[in-house]
KESEKOL-898916 format. One record per residue (C-alpha): chain; z, y, x. Coordinates in pm, 1 decimal, always signed. Layout:
N
{c->A&up->Z&north->Y&east->X}
...
***
This chain:
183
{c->A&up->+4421.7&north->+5247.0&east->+11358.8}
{c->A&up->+4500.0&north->+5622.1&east->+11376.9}
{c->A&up->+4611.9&north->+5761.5&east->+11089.3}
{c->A&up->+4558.6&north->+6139.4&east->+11001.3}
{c->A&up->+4789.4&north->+6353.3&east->+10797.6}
{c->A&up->+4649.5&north->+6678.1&east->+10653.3}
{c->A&up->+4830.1&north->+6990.7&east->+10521.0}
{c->A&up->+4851.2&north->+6977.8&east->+10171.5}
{c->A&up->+5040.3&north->+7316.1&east->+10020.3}
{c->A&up->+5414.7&north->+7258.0&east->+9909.5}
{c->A&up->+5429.0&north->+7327.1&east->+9504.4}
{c->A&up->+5703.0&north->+7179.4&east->+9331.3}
{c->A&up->+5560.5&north->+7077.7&east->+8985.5}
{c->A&up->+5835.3&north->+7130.4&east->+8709.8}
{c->A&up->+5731.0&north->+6752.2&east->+8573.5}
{c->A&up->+5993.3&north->+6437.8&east->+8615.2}
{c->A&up->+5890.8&north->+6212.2&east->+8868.2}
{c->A&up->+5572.4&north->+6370.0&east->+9005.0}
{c->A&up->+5704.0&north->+6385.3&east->+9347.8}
{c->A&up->+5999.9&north->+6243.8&east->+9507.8}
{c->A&up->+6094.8&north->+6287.4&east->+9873.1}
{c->A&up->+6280.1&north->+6095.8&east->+10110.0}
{c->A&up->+6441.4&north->+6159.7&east->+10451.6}
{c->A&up->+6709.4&north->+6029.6&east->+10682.7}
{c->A&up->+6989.8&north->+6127.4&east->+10815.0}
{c->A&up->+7238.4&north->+6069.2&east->+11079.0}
{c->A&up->+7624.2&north->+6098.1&east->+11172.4}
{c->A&up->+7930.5&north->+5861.5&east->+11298.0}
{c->A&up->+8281.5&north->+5787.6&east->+11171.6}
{c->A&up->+8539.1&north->+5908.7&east->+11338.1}
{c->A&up->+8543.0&north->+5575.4&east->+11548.9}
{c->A&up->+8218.1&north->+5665.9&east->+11688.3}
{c->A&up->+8014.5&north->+5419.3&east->+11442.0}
{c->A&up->+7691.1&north->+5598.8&east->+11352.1}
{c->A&up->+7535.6&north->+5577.4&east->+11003.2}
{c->A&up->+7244.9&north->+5682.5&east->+10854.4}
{c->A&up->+7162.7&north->+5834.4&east->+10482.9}
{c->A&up->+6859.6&north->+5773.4&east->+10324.9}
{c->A&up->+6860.4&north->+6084.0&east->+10045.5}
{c->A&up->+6586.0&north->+6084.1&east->+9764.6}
{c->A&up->+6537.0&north->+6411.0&east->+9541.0}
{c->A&up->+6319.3&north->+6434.8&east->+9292.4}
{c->A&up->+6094.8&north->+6742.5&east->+9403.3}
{c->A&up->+5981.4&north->+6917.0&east->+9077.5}
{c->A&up->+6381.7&north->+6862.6&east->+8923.8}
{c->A&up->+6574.7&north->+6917.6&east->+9226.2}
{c->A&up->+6739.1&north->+6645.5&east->+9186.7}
{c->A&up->+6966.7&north->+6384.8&east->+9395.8}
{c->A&up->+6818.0&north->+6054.4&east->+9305.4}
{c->A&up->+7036.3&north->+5887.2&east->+9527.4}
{c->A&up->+7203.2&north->+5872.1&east->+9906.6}
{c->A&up->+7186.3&north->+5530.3&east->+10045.9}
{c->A&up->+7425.2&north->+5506.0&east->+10278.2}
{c->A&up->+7460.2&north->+5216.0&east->+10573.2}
{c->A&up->+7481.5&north->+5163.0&east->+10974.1}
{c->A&up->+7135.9&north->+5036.3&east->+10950.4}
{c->A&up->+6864.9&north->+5136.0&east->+10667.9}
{c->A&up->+6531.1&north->+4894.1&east->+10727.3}
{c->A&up->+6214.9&north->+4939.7&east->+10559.1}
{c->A&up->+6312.0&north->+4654.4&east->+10298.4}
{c->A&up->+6618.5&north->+4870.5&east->+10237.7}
{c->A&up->+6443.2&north->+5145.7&east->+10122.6}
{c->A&up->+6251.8&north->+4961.4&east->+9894.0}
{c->A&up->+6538.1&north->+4818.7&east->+9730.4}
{c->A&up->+6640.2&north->+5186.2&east->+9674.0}
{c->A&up->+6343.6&north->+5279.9&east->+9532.1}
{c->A&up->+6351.2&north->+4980.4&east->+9305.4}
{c->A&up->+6702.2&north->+5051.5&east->+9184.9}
{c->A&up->+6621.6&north->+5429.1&east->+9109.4}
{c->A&up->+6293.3&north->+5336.2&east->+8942.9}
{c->A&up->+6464.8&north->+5024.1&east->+8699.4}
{c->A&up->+6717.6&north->+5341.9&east->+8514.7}
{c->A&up->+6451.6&north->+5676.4&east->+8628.7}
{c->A&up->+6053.2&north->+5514.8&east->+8592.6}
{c->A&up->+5818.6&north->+5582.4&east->+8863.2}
{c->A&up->+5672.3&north->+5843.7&east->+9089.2}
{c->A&up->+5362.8&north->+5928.5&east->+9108.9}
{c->A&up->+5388.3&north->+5994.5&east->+9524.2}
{c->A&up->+5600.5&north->+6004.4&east->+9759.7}
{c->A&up->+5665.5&north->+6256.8&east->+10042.1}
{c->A&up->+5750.8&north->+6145.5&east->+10324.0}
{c->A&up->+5768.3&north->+6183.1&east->+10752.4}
{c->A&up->+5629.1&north->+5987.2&east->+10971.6}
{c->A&up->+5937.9&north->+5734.0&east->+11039.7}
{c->A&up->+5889.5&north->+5366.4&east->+11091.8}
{c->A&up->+6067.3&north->+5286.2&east->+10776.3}
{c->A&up->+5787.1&north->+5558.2&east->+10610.0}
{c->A&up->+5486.0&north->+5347.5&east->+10752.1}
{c->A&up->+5599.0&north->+5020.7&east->+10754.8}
{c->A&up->+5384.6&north->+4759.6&east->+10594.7}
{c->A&up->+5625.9&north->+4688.7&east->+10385.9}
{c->A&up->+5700.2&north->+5048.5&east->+10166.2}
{c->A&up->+5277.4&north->+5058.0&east->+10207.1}
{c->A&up->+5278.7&north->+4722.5&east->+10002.0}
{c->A&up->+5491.6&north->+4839.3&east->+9740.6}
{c->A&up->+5336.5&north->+5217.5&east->+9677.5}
{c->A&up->+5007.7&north->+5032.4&east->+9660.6}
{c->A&up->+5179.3&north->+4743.6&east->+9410.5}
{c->A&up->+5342.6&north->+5048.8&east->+9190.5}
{c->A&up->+5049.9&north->+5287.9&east->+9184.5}
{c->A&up->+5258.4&north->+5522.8&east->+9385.4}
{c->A&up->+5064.1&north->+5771.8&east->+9620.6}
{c->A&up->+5228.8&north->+5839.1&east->+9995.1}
{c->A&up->+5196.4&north->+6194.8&east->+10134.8}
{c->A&up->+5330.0&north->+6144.7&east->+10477.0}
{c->A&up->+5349.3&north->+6536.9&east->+10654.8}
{c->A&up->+5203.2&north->+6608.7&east->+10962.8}
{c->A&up->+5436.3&north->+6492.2&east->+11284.6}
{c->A&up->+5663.1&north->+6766.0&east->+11387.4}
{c->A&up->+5614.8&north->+6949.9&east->+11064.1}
{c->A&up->+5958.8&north->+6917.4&east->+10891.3}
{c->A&up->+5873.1&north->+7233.4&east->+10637.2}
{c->A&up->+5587.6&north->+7050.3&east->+10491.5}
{c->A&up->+5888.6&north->+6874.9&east->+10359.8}
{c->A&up->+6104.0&north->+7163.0&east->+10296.0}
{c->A&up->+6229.2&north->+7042.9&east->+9923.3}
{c->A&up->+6445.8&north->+6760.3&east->+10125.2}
{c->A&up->+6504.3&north->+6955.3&east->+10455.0}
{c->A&up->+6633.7&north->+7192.6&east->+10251.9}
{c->A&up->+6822.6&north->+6948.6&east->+10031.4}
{c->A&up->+6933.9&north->+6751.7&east->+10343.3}
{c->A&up->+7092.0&north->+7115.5&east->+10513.9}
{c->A&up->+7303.6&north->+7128.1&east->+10208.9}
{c->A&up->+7417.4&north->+6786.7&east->+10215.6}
{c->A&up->+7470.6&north->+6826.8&east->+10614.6}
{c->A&up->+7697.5&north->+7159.2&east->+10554.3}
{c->A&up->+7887.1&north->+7059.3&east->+10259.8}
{c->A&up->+7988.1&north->+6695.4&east->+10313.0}
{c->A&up->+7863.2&north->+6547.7&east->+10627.5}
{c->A&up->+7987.5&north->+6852.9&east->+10894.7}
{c->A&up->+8318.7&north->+6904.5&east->+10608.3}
{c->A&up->+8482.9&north->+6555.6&east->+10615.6}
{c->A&up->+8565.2&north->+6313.3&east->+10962.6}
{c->A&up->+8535.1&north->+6012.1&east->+10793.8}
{c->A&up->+8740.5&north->+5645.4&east->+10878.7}
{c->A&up->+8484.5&north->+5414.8&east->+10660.6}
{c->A&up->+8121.1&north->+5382.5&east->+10546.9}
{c->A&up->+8275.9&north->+5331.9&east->+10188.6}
{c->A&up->+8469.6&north->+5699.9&east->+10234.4}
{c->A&up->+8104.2&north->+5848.3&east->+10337.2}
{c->A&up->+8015.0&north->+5649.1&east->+10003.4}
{c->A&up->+8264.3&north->+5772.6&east->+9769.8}
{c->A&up->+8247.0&north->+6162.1&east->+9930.5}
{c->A&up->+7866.4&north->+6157.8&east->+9939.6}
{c->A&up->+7856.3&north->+6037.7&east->+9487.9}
{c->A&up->+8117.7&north->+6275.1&east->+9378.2}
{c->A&up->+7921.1&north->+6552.7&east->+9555.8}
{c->A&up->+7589.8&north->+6402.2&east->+9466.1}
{c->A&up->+7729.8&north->+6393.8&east->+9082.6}
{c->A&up->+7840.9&north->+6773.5&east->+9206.4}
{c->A&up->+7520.3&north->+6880.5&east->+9308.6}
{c->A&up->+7308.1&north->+6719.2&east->+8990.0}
{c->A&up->+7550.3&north->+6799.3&east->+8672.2}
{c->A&up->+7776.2&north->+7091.6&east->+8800.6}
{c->A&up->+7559.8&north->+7303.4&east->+9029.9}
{c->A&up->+7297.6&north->+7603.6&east->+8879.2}
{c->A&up->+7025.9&north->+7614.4&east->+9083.4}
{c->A&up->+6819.4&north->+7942.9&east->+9165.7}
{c->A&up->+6501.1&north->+7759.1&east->+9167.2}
{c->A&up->+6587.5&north->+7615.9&east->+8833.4}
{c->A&up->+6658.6&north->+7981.8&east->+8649.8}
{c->A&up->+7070.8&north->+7895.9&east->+8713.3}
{c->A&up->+7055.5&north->+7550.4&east->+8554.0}
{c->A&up->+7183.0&north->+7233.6&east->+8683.4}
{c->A&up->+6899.5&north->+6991.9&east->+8800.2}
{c->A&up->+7014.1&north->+6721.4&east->+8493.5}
{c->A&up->+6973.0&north->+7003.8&east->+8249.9}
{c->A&up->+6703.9&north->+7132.9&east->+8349.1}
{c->A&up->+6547.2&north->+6743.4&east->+8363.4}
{c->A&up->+6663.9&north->+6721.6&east->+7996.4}
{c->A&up->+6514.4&north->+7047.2&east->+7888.0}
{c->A&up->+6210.3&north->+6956.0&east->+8072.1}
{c->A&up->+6180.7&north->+6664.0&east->+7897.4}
{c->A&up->+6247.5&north->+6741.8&east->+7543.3}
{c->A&up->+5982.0&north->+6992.7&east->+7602.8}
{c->A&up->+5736.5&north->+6765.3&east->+7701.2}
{c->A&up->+5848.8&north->+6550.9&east->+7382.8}
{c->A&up->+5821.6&north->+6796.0&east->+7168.8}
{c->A&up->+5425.4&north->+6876.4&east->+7249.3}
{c->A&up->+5349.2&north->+6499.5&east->+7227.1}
{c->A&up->+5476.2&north->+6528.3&east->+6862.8}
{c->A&up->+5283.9&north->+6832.1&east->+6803.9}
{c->A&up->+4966.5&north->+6701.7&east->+6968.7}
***
């Protein structure tokens, strides 16, 4: 089976949990050890949902990540998403169809299409992963939540008119909540 992936325009809707996006990355400990991060931002609130961090990330990994976030945040309605095995395996397939959660995988070799974590993803890559040489998965751990707690409830954003990504979630939501009451 081929599959086909067609351009789709890049808006970030300011609504909790419309989109999330997910991407790896990759570095080593100072012993040579490489790890990976899987990070997961929620596209329309900027916001870190979480950075999994390990020496090996499966498919069934990821889905236990997405569980965890979903059991304290609800779920998406899609995902965004490359082309990686972990991305199209059978098994993340099985659970977006068991959740009701869409997959928008970007075209191969199209990173921008996926420019909310690629953008994301430089930050993280500047600030923490290229900053620190690092003796232990648990130190990438430990750097990569304080700066993750950095980035979500210290940090204005531009895109967010200069507010953190939390507040603006909050605002954003008590928004929402306050045209259900009026409806």
């Amino acid at each position: 089976m081929i599959l086909t992936r067609e351009r789709r325009p890049l808006a970030a809707v300011p609504v909790v949990n419309q989109s999330w996006s997910l991407d790896f990355m990759h570095d080593t400990l100072y012993c040579g050890k490489r790890f990976r991060t899987l990070n997961v931002i929620d596209e329309g609130m900027r916001e870190c949902l979480d950075i999994e961090i390990d020496t090996s990330l499966p498919a069934s990994r990821v889905v236990r990540v997405l569980d965890r976030i979903s059991v304290w945040r609800g779920l998406p309605k899609q995902l965004r998403l490359d082309n990686g095995p972990e991305f199209i395996s059978a098994h993340l397939i099985a659970w977006c169809q068991r959740n009701n959660v869409e997959m928008l995988h970007i075209q191969p070799g199209k990173p921008n299409q996926n420019a909310y974590i690629e953008r994301f993803n430089r930050t993280f890559r500047y600030e923490v992963l290229n900053a620190h040489i690092f003796s232990s998965i648990q130190q990438v751990r430990d750097i990569a939540w304080g700066w993750m707690t950095d980035y979500n409830d210290e940090r204005p954003h531009d895109a967010l008119n200069g507010m953190t990504p939390t507040a603006y979630r909050e605002k954003i939501t008590a928004e929402n909540s306050n045209l259900e009451l009026c409806a």
